[in-house]
C-alpha positions as CSV (number, residue, x, y, z in Angstrom):
1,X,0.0,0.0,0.0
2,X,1.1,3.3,-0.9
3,X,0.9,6.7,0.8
4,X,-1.7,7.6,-1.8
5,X,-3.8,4.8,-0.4
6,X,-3.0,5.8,2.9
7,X,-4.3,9.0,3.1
8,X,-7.3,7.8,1.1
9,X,-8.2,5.2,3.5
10,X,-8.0,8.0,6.1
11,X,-10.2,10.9,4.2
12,X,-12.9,7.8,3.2
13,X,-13.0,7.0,6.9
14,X,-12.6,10.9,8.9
15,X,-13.0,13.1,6.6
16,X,-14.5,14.1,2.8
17,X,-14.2,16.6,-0.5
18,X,-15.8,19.9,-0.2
19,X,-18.7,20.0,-2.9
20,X,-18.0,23.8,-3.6
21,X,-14.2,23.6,-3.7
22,X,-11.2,21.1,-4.3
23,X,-10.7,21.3,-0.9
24,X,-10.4,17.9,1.4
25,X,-11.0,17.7,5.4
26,X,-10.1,15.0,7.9
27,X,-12.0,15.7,11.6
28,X,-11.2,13.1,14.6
29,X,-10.6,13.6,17.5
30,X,-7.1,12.3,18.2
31,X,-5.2,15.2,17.8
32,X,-2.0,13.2,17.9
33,X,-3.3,10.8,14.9
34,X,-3.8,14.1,13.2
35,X,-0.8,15.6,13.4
36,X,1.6,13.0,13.5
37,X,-0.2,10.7,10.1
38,X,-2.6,13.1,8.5
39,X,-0.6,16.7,8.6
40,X,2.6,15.0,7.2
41,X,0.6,13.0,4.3
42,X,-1.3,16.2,3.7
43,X,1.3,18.0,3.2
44,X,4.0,15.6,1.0
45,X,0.8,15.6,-1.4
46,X,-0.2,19.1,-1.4
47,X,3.4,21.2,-0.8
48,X,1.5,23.4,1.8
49,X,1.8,24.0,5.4
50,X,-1.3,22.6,6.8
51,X,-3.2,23.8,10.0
52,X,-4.7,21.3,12.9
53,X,-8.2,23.3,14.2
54,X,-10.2,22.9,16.4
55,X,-13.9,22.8,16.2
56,X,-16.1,24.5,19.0
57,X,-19.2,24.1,17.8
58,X,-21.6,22.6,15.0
59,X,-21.0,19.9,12.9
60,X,-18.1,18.3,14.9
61,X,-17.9,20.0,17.7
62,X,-15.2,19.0,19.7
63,X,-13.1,17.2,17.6
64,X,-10.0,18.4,16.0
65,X,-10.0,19.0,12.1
66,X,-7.8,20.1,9.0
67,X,-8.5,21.2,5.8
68,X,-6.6,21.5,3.0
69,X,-7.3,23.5,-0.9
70,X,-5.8,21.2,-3.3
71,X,-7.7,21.2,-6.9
72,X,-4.6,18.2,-7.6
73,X,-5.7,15.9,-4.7
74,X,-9.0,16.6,-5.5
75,X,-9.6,15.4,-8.6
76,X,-7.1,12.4,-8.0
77,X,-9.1,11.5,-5.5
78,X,-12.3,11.7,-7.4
79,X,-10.8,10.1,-10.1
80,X,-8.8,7.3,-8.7
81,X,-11.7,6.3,-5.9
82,X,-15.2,6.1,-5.7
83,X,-15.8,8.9,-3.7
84,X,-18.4,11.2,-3.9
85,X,-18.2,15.0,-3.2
86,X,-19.8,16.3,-0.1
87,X,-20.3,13.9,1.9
88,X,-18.9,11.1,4.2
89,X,-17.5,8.1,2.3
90,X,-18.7,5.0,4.4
């Protein structure tokens, strides 16, 4: 498995692609899964510094979250998966 399919895996499990943007978010709430597996993936694929947030309130309140604007990942992720824009992939 490659780190492709890594960070797939990971965005079809915590996370989705924004419907309005190329933009891709991974929420959880282990900060130090984020950080240490998701930010570092993130950012060999995308070349950009990439923040950790933290969400106080609405849709996953409580749980820490990044997003990323990347029309490349995007679209290879679209293109090389079945996922679906806006939404969840389970």
């Amino acid at each position: 498995m490659g780190t492709l399919d890594l960070l797939a895996g990971i965005i079809g499990s915590d996370g989705h692609l924004s419907k309005q943007q190329p933009a891709v978010y991974v929420i959880n709430k282990n900060k130090r899964f984020l950080e240490n597996t998701v930010k570092p993936l993130l950012e060999e694929f995308t070349n950009k510094q990439v923040k950790l947030k933290f969400r106080t309130d609405g849709f996953g309140k409580g749980n820490y979250w990044i997003q990323v604007y990347s029309p490349w990942l995007w679209k290879i992720l679209i293109k090389n998966t079945e996922y679906h824009r806006g939404r969840n992939q389970q």
